[in-house]
N, C-alpha and C positions, 0 to 999 in steps of 0.2 A: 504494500500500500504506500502511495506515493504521500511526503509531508501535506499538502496539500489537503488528499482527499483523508486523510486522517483526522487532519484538525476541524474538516468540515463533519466529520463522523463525531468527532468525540464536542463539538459543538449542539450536535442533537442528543446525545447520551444524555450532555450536561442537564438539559432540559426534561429529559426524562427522570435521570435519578433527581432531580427538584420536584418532582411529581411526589415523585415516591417516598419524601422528606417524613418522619414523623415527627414526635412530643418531643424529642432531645433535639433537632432539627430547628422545633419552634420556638426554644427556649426553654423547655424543661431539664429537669437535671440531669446533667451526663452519669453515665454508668463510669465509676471509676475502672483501672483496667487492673484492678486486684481485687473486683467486688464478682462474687459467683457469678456465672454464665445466668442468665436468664434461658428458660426452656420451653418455651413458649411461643410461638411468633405471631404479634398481636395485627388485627385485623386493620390493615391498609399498609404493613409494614414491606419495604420493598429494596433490595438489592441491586445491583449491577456488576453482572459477573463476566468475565472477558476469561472464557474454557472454553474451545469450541468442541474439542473432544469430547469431553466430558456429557456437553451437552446433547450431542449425538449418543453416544453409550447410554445417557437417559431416556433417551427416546426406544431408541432399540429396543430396551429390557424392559419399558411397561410402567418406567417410575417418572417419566416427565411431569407428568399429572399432579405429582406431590413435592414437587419442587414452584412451578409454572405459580402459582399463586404467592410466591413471594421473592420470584428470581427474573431481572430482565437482561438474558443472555445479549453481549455482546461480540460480534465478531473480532477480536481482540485477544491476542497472542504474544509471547515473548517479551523482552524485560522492555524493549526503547519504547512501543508503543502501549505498554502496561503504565509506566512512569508517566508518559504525558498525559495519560488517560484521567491519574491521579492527581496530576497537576491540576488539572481542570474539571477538576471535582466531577467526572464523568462517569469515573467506577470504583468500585465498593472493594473487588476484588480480583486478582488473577492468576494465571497459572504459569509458572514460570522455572527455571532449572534454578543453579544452587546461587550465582551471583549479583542476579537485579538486586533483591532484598538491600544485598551488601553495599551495592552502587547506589541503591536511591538514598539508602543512611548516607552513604559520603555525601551526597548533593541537597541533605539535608531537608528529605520529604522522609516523615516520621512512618513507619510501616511495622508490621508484623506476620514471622509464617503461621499458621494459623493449619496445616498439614502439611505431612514429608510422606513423600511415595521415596524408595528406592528399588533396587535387584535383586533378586537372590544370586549366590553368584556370580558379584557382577564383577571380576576379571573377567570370565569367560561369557561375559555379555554384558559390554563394554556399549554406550552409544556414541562413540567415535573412535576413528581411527585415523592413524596418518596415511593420509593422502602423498603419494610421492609422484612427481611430475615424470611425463618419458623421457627416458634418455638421463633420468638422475638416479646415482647412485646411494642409496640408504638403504642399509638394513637392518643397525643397528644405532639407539638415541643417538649414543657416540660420532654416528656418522650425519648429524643435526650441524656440527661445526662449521662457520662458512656460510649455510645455506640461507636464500629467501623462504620465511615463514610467514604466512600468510596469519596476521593477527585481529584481533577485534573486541580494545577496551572495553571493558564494561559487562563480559558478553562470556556465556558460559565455553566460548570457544577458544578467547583468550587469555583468559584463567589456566584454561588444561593445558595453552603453550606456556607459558611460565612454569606451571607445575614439571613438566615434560624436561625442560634446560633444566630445573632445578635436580632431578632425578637423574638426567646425564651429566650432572658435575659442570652443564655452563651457565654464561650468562647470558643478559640480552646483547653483549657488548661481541659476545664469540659466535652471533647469527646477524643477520638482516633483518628484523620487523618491517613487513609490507601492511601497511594499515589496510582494510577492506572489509566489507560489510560483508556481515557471515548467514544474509541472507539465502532460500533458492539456495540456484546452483551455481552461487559468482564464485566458490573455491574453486569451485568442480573446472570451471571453466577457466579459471587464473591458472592452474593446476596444468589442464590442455594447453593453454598458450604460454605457458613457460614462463609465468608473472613472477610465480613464486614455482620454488624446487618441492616446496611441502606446505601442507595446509590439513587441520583437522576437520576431517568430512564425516556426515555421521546419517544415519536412517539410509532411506533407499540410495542415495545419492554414492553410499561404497559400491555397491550392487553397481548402480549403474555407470561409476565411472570407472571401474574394473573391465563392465561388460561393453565399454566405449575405445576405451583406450589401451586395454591390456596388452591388446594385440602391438600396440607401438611403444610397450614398455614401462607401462605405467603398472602402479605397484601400489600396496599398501602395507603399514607395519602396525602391532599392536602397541599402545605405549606403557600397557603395563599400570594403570592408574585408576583407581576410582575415578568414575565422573557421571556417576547415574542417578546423583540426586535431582529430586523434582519438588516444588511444593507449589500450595494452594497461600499468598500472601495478602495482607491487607493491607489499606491506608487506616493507622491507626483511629483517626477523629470518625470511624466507623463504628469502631468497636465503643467510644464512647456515647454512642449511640443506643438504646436499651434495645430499644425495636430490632432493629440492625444485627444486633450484636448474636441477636435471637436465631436472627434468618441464617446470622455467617454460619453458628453453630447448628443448625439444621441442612444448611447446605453442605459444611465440612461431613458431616455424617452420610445425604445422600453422595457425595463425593466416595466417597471408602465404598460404599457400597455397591458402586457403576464399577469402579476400579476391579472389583472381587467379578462383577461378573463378567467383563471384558476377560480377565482370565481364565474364567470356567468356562465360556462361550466365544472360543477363537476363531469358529467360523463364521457364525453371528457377526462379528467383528470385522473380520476380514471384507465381507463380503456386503456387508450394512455402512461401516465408514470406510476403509483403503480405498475399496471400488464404486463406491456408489456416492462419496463424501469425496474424496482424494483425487478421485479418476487415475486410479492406479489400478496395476494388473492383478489378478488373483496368483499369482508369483509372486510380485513384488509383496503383497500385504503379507503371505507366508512368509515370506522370507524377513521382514519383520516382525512376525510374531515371534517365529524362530531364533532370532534375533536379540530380541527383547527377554526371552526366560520367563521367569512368574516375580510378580509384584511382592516386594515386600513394604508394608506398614504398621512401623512398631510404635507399640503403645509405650515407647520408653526411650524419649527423643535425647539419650546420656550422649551416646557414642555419634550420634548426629552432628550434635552440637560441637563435640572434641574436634570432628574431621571440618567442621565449618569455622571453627577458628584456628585452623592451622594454614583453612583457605584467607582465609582475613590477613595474618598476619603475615602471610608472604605478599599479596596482592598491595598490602601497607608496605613494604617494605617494595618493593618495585615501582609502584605508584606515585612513591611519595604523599599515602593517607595515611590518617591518623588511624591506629590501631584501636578499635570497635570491641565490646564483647560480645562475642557473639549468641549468648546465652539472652542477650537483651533483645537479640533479633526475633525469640521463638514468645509466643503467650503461651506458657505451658497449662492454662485452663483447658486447652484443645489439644491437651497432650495424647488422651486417650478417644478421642469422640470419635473417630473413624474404625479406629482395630475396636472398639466397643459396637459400633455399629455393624461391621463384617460379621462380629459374632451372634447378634440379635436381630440384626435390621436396622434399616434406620428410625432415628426415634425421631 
């Protein structure tokens, strides 16, 4: 989505989620964000949620119905167009990998994650990979030295290059940083024309830059890294919203439970969003389910939290931001509402 037709999008959202304003909105008193969840979602209360996934697997599995009375899905994905969204008081909430949350603290828009999906397994089901251009030699990090790496502050793509040097013993000083938007398929395509030697490409995009260019030498390496977190974040003045606060935790709940059945229903899946949502092949969607493994979310966001300030404090430390805790990032009121929901249903 072009700047443009975004700002004209998140200009009508605006207008919607002021529709949807309740009693903390109008000047009643805000819910503090240490005071119990409310469980409840009282009648006109309304949300703005930017999951498109999500909201297709709602639909699929029968549960749209009990979300739709207090959720207005927006087309809205990823951290740069989640942020603005937020800026512009447009949306409530989004769904995003491990480092918007991180990025919008540094730029100083107050947030919270609010649910963490990750992988089982997830070296061996990794969502990216290094892309290596044809005709370059890498097959091992080590052999990273020298080359143009295809980068993208802010952005769960340019985090895993940092992590990646830091894990081969360089720095950013012993490669090239080629800035570029790690939209689509602009790696994929920096990658064919030789912009950059390497770039981290991730979902169908290995598949198909493998099944494009293999033949002229194009390659990919694993880098050996966590990088499968996901979560569901908020703009906190949401949460001190009572009404709001109500839906988010009703939504985080239908959330865990689309997720659970996207897993137990991978043809459902396949075949209802890749191909029918995506306009992808019934290949390609296997081969990302396959891809993908089984969903893990824990009701015990300890070891989350430890791996997301290890990302903070390197990201600070090459950025030059101020070191974050990242424990301040999570409302751990919603620590359990989802793995509690897979187990029960949603409440």
């Amino acid at each position: 989505m072009s700047r443009k037709r975004l700002l004209a999008a998140l200009a009508l959202l605006a207008v919607v989620a002021g529709c949807g304003s309740n009693a903390a909105a109008d000047g009643a008193a805000k819910l503090s964000l240490d005071a119990a969840l409310p469980t409840a979602v009282p009648d006109g209360a309304k949300i703005v949620v930017g999951d498109p996934a999500t909201e297709v697997a709602l639909k699929l599995s029968g549960q749209y119905d009990k979300v739709a009375k207090y959720v207005q899905f927006a087309n809205l994905s990823g951290g740069p167009q989640t942020t603005e969204a937020f800026r512009a008081h447009a949306l409530d909430l989004g769904s995003v990998a491990e480092i918007p949350p991180i990025h919008a603290t540094w730029t100083g828009l107050q947030v919270k994650i609010v649910a963490s999906k990750f992988r089982k397994d997830p070296l061996n089901h990794p969502i990216y990979q290094l892309g290596v251009a044809p005709g370059v030699s890498v097959k091992t990090l080590g052999d990273l030295r020298g080359k143009k790496i295809a980068y993208s502050p802010g952005q769960a793509q340019g985090a895993l290059v940092l992590k990646v040097l830091k894990k081969a013993g360089l720095t950013k000083d012993d490669v090239k940083l080629v800035e570029l938007p790690s939209t689509g398929d602009v790696y994929s395509n920096a990658l064919s024309a030789k912009q950059v030697d390497v770039a981290p490409i991730g979902g169908v995009q290995i598949k198909r830059y493998l099944a494009k260019y293999g033949k002229d030498g194009a390659t990919t390496i694993p880098h050996g890294i966590r990088d499968d977190a996901g979560h569901l974040y908020v703009v906190t003045e949401s949460l001190e919203d009572p009404g709001k606060a109500a839906a988010i935790r009703a939504y985080v709940a239908a959330w865990g439970v689309a997720q659970d059945w996207i897993d137990k229903h991978p043809a459902e899946w396949i075949k209802g969003y890749y191909v029918a949502n995506q306009g992808l092949t019934e290949a390609d969607g296997q081969w990302l389910v396959d891809n993908a493994g089984h969903p893990d979310i824990p009701a015990d966001w300890s070891e989350a939290i430890q791996r997301q300030q290890e990302t903070v404090d390197l990201l600070a430390k090459e950025t030059n931001n101020k070191v974050i805790q990242a424990k301040d990032l999570y409302d751990l009121r919603f620590q359990t509402v989802a793995a509690d929901a897979i187990k029960g249903g949603a409440k």
